[in-house]
N, C-alpha and C positions, 0 to 999 in steps of 0.2 A: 449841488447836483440834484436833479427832480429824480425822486423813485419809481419805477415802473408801476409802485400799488404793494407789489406781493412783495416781503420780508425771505430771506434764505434761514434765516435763525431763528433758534427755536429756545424757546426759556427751557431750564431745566426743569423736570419734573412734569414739564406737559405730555412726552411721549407714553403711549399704552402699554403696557406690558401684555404677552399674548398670555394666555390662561394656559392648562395646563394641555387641555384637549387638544389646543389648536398646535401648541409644540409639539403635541404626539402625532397629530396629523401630517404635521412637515416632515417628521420622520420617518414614517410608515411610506414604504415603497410601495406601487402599484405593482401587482405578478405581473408577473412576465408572460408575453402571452407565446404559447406555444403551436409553432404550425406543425404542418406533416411532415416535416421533409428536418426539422430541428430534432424534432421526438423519435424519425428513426436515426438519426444520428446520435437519440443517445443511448437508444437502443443497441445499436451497432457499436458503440464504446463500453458497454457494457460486457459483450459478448465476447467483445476482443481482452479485454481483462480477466472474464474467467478463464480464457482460451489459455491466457499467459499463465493464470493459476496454477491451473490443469497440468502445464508443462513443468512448473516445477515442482510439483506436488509428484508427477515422475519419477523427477530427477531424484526426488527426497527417498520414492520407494525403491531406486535401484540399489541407492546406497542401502538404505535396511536390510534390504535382500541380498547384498552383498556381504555386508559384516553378518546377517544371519546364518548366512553358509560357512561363514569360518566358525562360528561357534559352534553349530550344527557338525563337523568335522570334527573338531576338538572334542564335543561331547561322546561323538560315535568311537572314539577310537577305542579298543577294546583295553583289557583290566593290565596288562603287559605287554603294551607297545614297542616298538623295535626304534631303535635311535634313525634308522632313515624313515619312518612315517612321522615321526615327531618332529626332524629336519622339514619332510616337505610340505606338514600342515603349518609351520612356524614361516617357511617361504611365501606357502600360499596366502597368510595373514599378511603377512610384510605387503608382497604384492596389491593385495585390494586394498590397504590404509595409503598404497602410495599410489594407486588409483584416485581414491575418494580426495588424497588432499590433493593431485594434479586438478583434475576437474574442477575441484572448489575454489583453486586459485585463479582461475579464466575471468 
């Protein structure tokens, strides 16, 4: 069979090795380039993450504000309390911890 001229194989050890640069350059991604209309969208996703924050950061002070008012109860109540204040500030605790774990189970 006649050869077209050009060989498909290659001896070993003739291939180059790339240098060290030239690997890190095939690496290295080119930025990404940024329009108007990408940069307020991530602007706009930005906003909307603090917004989500924001709400549960809320959510976090109602509960504080809640169990703070049952402590605040409990500390006010005077040096000889009467068994129904001490029933309804023990209610009132019951009630906001079964508050806080309703909600928190959603």
């Amino acid at each position: 069979m006649a050869s077209s001229g050009t060989s498909r194989l290659q001896a070993v050890g003739e291939r180059e090795t790339p240098t060290l640069e030239e690997m890190h350059a095939d690496m290295v991604a080119a930025p990404p380039t940024v329009g108007p209309g990408m940069a307020l969208g991530m602007v706009l996703l930005g906003i909307k993450t603090l917004s989500q924050r924001a709400l549960v950061m809320l959510g976090s002070l109602a509960n504080l504000a809640l169990c703070t008012s049952v402590w605040w109860l409990f500390v006010e109540m005077p040096d000889n309390p009467s068994w129904p204040k001490i029933a309804a500030n023990a209610g009132y605790g019951i009630f906001v911890l079964t508050a806080i774990f309703l909600t928190r189970r959603r």
